[in-house]
C-alpha positions in Angstrom: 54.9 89.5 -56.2 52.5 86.8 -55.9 52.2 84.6 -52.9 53.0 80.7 -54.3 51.6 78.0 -51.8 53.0 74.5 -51.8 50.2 72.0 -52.4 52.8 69.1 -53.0 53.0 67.4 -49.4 49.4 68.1 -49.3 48.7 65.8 -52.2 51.1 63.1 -51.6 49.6 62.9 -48.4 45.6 62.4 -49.8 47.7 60.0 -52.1 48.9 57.3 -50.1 46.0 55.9 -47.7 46.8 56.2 -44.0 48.7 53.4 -42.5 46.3 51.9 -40.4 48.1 48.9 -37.4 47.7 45.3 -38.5 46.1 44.3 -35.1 42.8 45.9 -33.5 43.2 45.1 -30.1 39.8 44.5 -27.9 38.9 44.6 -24.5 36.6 42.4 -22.9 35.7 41.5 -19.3 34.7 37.4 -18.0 34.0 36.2 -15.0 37.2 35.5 -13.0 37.5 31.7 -12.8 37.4 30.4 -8.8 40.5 28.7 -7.7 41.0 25.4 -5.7 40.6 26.8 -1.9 37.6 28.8 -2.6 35.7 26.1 -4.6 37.2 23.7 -1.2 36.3 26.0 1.7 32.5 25.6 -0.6 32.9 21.5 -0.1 33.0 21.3 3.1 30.5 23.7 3.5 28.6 21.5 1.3 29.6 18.5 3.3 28.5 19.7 6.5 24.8 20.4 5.3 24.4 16.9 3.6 25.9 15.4 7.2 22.9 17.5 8.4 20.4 16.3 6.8 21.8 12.9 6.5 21.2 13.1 10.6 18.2 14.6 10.8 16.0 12.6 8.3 18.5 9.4 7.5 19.8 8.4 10.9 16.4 8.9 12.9 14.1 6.8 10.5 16.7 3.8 11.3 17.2 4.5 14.9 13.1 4.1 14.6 13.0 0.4 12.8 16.0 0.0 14.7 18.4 -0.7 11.8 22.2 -0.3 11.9 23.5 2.6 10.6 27.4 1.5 11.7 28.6 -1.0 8.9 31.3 0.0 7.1 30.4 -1.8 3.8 29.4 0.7 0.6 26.4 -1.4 0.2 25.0 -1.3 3.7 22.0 0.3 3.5 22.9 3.5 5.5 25.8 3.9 3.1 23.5 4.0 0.1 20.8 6.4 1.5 23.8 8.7 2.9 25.2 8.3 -0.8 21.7 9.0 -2.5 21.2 12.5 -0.7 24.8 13.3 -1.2 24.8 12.8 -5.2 21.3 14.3 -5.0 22.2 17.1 -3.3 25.0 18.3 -5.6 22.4 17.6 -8.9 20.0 19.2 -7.9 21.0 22.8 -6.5 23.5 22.6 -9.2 20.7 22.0 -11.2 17.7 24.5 -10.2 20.4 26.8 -8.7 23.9 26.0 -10.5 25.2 26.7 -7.3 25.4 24.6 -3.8 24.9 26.3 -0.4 28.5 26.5 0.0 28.7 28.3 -3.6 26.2 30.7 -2.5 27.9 31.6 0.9 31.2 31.8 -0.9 29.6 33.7 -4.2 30.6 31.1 -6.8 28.2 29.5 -9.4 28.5 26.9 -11.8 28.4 27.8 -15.9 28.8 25.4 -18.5 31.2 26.5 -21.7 29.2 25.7 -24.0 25.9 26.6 -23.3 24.1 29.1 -22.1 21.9 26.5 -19.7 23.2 23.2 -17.1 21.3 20.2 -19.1 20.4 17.8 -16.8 22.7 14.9 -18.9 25.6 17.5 -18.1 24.6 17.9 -14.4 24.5 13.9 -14.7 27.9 13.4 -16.1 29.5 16.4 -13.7 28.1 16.0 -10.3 27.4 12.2 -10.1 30.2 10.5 -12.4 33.2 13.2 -12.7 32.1 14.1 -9.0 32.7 10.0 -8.0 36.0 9.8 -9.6 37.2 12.9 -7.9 35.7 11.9 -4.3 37.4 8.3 -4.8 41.0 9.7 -6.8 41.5 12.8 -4.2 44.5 14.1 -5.7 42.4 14.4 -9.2 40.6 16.8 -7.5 43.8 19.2 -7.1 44.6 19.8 -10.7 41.7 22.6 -9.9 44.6 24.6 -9.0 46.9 24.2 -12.1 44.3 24.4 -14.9 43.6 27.9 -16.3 40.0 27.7 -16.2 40.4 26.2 -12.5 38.7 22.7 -13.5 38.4 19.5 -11.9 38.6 16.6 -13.4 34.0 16.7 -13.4 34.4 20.3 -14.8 36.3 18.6 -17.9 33.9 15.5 -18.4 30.8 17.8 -18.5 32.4 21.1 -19.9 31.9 23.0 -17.1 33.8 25.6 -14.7 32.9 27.7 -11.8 33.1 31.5 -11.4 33.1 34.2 -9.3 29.7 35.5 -9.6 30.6 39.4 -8.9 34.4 39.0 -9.9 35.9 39.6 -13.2 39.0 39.9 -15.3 39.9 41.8 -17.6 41.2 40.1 -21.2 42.8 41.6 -24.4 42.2 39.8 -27.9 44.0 40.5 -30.9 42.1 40.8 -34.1 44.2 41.0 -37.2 42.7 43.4 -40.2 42.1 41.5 -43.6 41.0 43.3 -46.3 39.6 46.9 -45.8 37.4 46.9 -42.4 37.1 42.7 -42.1 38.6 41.5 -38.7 39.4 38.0 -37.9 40.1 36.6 -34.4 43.5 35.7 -33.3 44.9 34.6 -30.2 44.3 36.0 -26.7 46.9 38.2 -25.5 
């Protein structure tokens, strides 16, 4: 009596390639986008130190040539001072340190979506321009809050977006299998 083994599931199985899923799906971690009250509570953080310096180095030098600092006109010349260290302020620490004071106390920073680098024509076009149309159009400045990246109406003109600097989020992407190992990107999930 001889002992017969069945071999046939075990070739129909070599046969017929394992069925592998259509989808890979892959993990990846960004940095969590900050939302409209942080990037605000930042502001007037921001505002606060340029009103300090403003009064410090501004408002003493005409109180010295005796020069009025209380017209209301844009183009008084207190106005336009005040206005120079307020654009300046925001270009350059964006610039040398993609983050404002209030960004550093509150642990956000600046990053631009398409590079890896602020170029000072985006800094330009963010902080002076798209910053001046948001100051003057306040509600522009809420859409921060609606957008999914949490952009202003600046953050769109110069491609730009601010983050959390230690915060993250966790994203799944669906890649959908070609032909034997090739992947090729889908949407987000």
């Amino acid at each position: 009596m001889t002992d017969h083994v069945n071999n046939d599931g075990a070739e129909r199985a070599a046969a017929t390639p394992p069925v592998r899923p259509e989808n890979d799906q892959i993990l990846f971690y960004e940095r969590k986008p900050a939302g409209f009250w942080m990037r605000f509570w930042a502001y007037l953080i921001d505002v606060l130190v340029i009103s300090a310096v403003s009064s410090i180095l501004i408002r003493p030098l005409f109180a010295l040539f005796g020069w009025e600092t209380a017209e209301t006109a844009w183009y008084a010349p207190y106005a336009i001072l005040t206005a120079i260290v307020f654009y300046g302020y925001f270009v350059l620490m964006t610039k040398f340190f993609a983050q404002t004071v209030g960004k550093m106390i509150f642990g956000l920073r600046v990053v631009s979506l398409k590079t890896d680098r602020l170029s000072w024509s985006t800094l330009l076009f963010r902080e002076w321009i798209g910053r001046f149309i948001s100051v003057t159009i306040l509600p522009l400045y809420w859409i921060v809050g609606f957008t999914p990246l949490k952009q202003g109406v600046h953050d769109f003109i110069a491609d730009t977006t601010v983050v959390h600097e230690e915060s993250y989020r966790k994203q799944q992407m669906a890649r959908k299998r070609l032909e034997g190992s090739r992947l090729q990107e889908s949407e987000s999930i």
